[in-house]
N, C-alpha and C positions, 0 to 999 in steps of 0.2 A: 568410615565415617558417613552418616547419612546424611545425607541434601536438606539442607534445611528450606521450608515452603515460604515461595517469600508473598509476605501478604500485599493484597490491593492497593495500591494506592489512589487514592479517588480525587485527589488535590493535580497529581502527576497525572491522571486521564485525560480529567478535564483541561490541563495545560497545553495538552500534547492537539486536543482539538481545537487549540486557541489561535493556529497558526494558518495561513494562507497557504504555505508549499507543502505544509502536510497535510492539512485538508485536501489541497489537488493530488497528491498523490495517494491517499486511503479511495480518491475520486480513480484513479488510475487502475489502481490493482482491483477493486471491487471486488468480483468473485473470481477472478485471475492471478497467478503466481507470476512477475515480470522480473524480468532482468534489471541491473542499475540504469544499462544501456540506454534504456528506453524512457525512465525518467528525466535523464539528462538531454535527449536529445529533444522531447516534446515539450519540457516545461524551460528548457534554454538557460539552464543553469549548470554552473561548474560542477562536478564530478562530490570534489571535497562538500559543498555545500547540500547536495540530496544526500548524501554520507550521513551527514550529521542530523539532517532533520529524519532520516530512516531509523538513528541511532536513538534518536530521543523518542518517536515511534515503538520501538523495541524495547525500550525501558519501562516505557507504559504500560505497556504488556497486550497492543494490539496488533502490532504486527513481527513476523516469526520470517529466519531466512532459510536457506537451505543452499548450499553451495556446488557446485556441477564442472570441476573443472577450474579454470578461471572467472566462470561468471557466477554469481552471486542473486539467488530470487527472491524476492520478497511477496510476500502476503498475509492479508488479514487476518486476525485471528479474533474469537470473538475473548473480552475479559470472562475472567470467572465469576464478575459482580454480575448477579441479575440484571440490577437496573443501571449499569455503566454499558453490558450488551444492548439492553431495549437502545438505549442512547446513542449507541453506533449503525445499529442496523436502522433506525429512523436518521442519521445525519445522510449515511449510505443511500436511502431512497430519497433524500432531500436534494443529493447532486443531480438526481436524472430531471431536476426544475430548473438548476440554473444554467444560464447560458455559458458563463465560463468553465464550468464542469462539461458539459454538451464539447463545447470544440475541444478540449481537450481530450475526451474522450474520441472526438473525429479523427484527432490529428494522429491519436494510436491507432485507429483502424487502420488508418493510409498509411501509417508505419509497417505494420504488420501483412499489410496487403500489397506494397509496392515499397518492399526492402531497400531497392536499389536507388530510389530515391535520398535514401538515407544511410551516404557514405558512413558514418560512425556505426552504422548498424548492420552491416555487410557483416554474417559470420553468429551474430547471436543467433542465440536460440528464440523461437517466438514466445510469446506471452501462451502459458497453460490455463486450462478451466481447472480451480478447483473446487472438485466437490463441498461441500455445506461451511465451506472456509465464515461465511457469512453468516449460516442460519444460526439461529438460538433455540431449542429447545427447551420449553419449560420444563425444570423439575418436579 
């Protein structure tokens, strides 16, 4: 039986951008594939609660997981709508303006650069580059 293509939804995009901890979090992974770990401990939220806003994320169709063991990575992905990608990749460069995007993005450096500071984080793996997770190519 073949997979049937599920189309865009543009109502659920826009939704999925309507949100404050998924905002900081599409602010998070940028062009990096992260652990759950690392959401929960910088943005200071329950475990179940980045779950769900990662899950409604995923439904959107902008961000994509990949599983490694017991941890669980998340990263961007751009839609397959032209102009729902321009959309993302201009929110994407709109975080490096504001200030609570800024320390959140500090507060993952010093995660990643000083582990040990970050009992809950002892043992994950670090946050990955990925390659063109972000860019859009014109057709």
């Amino acid at each position: 039986m073949a997979a049937r293509q599920k189309t865009f939804d543009i109502e659920r995009f826009f939704q999925a951008l309507g949100d404050s901890t998924r905002l900081r979090l599409l602010n998070l992974m940028g062009d990096q594939e992260i652990c759950v770990c690392y959401f929960v401990e910088i943005l200071g939220q329950p475990q179940p609660k980045i779950s769900r806003h990662l899950a409604y994320l995923r439904n959107a169709g902008i961000v994509t997981t990949r599983r490694d063991g017991k941890w669980m990575h998340y990263r961007i992905v751009m839609p397959p709508n032209e102009g729902a990608a321009k959309v993302l990749q201009e929110t994407l460069q709109w975080f490096k303006e504001e200030k609570t995007m800024q320390a959140d993005r500090a507060k993952l450096t010093k995660a990643c650069c000083v582990p040990g500071k970050f009992v809950a984080l002892q043992g994950a793996p670090l946050p990955m580059l990925v390659e063109s997770s972000t860019t859009f190519a014109s057709r």
